[in-house]
C-alpha positions in Angstrom: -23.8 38.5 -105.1 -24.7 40.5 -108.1 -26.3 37.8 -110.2 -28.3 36.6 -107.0 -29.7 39.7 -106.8 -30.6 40.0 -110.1 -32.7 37.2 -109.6 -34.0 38.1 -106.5 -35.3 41.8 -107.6 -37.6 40.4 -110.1 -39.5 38.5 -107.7 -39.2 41.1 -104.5 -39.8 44.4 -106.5 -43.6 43.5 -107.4 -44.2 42.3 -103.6 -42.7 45.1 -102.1 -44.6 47.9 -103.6 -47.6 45.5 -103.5 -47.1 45.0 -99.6 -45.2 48.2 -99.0 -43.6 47.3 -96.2 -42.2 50.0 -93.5 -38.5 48.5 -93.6 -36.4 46.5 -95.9 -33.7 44.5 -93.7 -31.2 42.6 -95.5 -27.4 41.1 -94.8 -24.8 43.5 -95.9 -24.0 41.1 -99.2 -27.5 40.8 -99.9 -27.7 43.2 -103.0 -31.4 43.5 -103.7 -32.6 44.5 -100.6 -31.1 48.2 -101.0 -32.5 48.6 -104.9 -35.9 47.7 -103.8 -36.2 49.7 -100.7 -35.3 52.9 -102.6 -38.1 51.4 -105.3 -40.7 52.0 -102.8 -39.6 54.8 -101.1 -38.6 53.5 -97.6 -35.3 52.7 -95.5 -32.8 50.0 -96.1 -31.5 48.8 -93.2 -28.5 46.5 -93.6 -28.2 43.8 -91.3 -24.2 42.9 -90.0 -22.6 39.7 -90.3 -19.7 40.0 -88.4 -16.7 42.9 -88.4 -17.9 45.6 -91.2 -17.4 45.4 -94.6 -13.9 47.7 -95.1 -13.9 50.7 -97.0 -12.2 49.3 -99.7 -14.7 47.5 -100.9 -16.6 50.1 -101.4 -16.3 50.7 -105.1 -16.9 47.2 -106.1 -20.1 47.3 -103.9 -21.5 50.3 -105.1 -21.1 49.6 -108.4 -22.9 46.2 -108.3 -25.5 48.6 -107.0 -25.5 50.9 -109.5 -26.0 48.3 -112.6 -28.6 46.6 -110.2 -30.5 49.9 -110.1 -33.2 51.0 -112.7 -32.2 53.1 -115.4 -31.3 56.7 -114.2 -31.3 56.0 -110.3 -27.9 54.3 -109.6 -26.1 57.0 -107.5 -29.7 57.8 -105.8 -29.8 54.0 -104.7 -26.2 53.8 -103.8 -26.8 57.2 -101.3 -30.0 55.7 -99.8 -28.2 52.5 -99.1 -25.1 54.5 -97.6 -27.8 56.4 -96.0 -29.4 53.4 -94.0 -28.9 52.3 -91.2 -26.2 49.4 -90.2 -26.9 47.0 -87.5 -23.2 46.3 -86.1 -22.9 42.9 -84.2 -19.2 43.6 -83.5 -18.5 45.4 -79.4 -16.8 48.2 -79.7 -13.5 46.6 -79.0 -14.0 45.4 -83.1 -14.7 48.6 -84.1 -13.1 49.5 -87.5 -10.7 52.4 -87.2 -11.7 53.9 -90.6 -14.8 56.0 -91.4 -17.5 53.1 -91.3 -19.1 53.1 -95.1 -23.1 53.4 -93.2 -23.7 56.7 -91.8 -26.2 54.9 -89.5 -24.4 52.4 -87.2 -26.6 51.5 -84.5 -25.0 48.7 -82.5 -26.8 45.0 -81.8 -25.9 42.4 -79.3 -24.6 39.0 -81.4 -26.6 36.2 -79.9 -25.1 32.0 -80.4 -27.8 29.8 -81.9 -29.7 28.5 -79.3 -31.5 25.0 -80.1 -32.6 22.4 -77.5 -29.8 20.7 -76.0 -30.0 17.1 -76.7 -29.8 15.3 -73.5 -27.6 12.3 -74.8 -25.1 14.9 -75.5 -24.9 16.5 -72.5 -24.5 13.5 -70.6 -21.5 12.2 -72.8 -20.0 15.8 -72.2 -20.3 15.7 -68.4 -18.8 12.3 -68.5 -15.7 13.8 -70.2 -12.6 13.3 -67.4 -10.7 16.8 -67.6 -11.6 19.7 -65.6 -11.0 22.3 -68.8 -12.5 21.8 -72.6 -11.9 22.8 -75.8 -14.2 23.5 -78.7 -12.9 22.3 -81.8 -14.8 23.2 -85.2 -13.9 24.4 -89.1 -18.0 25.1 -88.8 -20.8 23.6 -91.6 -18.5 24.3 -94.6 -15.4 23.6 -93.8 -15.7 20.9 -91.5 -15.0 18.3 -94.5 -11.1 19.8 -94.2 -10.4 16.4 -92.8 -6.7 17.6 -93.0 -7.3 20.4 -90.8 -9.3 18.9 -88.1 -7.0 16.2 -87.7 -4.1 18.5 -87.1 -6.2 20.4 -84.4 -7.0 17.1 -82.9 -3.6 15.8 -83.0 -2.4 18.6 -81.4 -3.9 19.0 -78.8 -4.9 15.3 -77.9 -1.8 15.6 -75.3 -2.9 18.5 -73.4 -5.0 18.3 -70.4 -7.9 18.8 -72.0 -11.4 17.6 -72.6 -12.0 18.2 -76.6 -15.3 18.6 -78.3 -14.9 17.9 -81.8 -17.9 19.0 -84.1 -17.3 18.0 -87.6 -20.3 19.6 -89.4 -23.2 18.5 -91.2 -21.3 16.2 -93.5 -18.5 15.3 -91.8 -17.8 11.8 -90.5 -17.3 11.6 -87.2 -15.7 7.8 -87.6 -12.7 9.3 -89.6 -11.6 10.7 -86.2 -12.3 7.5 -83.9 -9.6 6.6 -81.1 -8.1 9.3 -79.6 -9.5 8.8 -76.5 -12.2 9.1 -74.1 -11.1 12.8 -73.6 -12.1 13.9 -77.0 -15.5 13.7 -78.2 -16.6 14.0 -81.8 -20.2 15.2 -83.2 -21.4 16.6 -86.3 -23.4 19.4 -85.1 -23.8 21.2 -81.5 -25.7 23.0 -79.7 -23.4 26.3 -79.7 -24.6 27.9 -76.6 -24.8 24.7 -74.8 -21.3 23.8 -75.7 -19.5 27.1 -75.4 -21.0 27.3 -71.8 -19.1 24.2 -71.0 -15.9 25.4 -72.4 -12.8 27.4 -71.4 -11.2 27.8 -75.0 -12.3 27.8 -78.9 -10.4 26.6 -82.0 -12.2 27.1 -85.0 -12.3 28.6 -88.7 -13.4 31.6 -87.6 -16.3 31.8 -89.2 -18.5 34.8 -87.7 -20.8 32.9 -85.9 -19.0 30.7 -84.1 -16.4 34.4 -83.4 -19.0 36.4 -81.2 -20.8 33.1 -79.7 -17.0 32.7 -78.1 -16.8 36.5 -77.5 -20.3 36.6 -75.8 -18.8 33.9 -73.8 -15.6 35.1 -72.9 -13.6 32.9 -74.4 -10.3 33.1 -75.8 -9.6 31.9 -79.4 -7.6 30.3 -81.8 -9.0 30.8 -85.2 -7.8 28.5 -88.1 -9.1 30.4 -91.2 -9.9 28.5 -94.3 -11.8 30.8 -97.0 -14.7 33.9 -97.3 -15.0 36.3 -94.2 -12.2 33.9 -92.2 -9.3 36.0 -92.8 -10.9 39.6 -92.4 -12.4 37.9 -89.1 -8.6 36.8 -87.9 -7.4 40.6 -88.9 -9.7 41.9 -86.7 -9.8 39.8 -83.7 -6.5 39.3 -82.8 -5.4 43.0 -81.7 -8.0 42.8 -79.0 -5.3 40.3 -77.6 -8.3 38.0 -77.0 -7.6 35.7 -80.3 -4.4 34.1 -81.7 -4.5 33.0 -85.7 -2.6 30.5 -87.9 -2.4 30.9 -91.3 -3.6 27.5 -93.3 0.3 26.8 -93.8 1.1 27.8 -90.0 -1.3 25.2 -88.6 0.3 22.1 -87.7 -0.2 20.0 -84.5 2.8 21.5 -82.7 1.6 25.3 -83.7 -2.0 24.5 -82.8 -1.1 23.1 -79.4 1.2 25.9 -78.5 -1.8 28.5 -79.4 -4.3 26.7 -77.0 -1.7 26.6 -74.2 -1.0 29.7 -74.4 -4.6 30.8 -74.9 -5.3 28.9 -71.1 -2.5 29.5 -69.2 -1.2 32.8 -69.9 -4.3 35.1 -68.3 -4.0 38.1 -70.8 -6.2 36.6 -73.4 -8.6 35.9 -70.9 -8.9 39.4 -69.3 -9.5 40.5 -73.1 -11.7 38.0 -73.7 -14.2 38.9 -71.0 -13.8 42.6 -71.7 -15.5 42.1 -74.9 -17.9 40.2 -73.3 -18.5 42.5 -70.9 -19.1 45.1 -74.1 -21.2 42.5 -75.8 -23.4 42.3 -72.6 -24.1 46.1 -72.8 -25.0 46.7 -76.4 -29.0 47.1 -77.2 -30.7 43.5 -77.6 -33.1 42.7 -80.9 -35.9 43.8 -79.2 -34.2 47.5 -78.5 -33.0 47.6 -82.1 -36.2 47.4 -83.5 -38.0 49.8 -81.1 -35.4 52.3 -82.4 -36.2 51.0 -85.8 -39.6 51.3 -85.5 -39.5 54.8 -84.3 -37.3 56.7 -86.6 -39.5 57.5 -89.4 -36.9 58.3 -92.1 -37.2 57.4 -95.2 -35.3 56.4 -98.2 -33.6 59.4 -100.1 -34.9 58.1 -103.2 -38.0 58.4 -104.0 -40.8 55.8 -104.5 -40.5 54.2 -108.5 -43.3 52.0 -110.1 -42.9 48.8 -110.1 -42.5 48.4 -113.3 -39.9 51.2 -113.9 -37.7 49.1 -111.1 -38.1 45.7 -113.4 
């Protein structure tokens, strides 16, 4: 993240306090957003991916900052990026018990990727002969885990279930041909569209693919495989709306018994739709940046040339 930005400073700096633009918005491991809104004098506003960055982090964080920052500035940077505001996706049901590192939280309703939903896939999802459906996904980096996939598949192949297999952008959808008219296999899905049609979620747990099954209501069994995964398992399955399985936990039999008891036994549904219902009642984009676009702060460090910020 640190090199990245390195890289990236060069190039935004100049525009920046060419442009000066009113807000700098940037995803919470995006490192040279917060340098070069306190080069120019105005708010960083850091931009959630999923459950917040723990405290403990922290240190390693701030000091990427603080060698990102020009000469002299490092501990003013790192306090106006503390001092921004943080855009939480997460309902309140995720909400970290520790002091959050932002001062700022204001929350912000997760929304799935939308995208046009291809009509030849609906059709071959109607057509599917069970009454309840699973989505099955290790997302668009993991989805070449050919290992995993096939154990979720295997798994639950024998339940009553319709399955919808998406294997990613370069997976291979003929590696998992033959298990039967009740499971369907694609590389990429319309999320929305899909979890609509769907009573249950196995997946990496990957953040995106997390909320679009908690805006939902959906219960979920997350299969973590690297990054954000883990942290995203920790967090979710105290709401009692999640089960996990460690990589070395998730075999056919484990991952079968998750999903039946994610359907039959009603607790993980009730949680499930009380962080939708939370989801439902935090601000959309549009009242975010209203708020934004009101609160005049500023950065708490001041505005640096240009070329004292290179």
């Amino acid at each position: 993240f640190e090199a990245g930005a390195r890289a990236r400073i060069a190039h935004l700096a100049p525009r920046c306090a060419a442009w000066h633009p009113d807000l700098v918005i940037h995803e919470e491991t995006e490192l040279a957003g917060p340098v070069v809104a306190a080069g120019i004098g105005v708010r960083s506003v850091v931009h959630g991916l999923g459950p917040m960055l723990p405290v403990r982090l922290l240190p390693w964080v701030a000091a990427a900052i603080e060698r990102l920052a020009p000469r002299g500035s490092a501990t003013e940077v790192v306090e106006a990026w503390r001092a921004g505001s943080y855009l939480h996706l997460c309902p309140p049901g995720l909400a970290p018990a520790e002091e959050p590192i932002w001062r700022d939280v204001l929350p912000l309703r997760p929304m799935a990727p939308g995208g046009a939903s291809e009509p030849g896939l609906m059709r071959r999802i109607e057509a599917l002969p069970h009454a309840r459906t699973v989505f099955v996904t290790l997302g668009t980096v993991y989805g070449r885990n050919t290992t995993a996939l096939a154990a979720a598949i295997e798994g639950l192949r024998s339940l009553a279930v319709n399955l919808i297999v998406a294997v990613g952008p370069k997976g291979d959808p003929s590696l998992f041909e033959g298990y039967g008219r009740h499971v369907l296999i694609e590389r990429l899905v319309p999320l929305a569209s899909v979890l609509a049609r769907c009573d249950a979620v196995v997946s990496q747990g990957g953040s995106g693919v997390m909320l679009g099954a908690m805006a939902r209501g959906l219960p979920q069994l997350m299969l973590p495989q690297g990054a954000d995964q883990f942290r995203n398992a920790e967090v979710c399955t105290p709401t009692g709306a999640a089960l996990a399985l460690a990589p070395q936990d998730a075999t056919p039999d484990a991952i079968s018994d998750g999903v039946h008891r994610l359907l039959n036994e009603c607790c993980f549904a009730s949680a499930a739709q009380v962080l939708r219902d939370q989801i439902g009642a935090m601000p959309d984009a549009d009242a975010v940046i209203a708020a934004l676009g009101a609160d005049r702060r500023t950065a708490v460090l001041g505005a640096m040339s240009a070329s004292r910020q290179l």
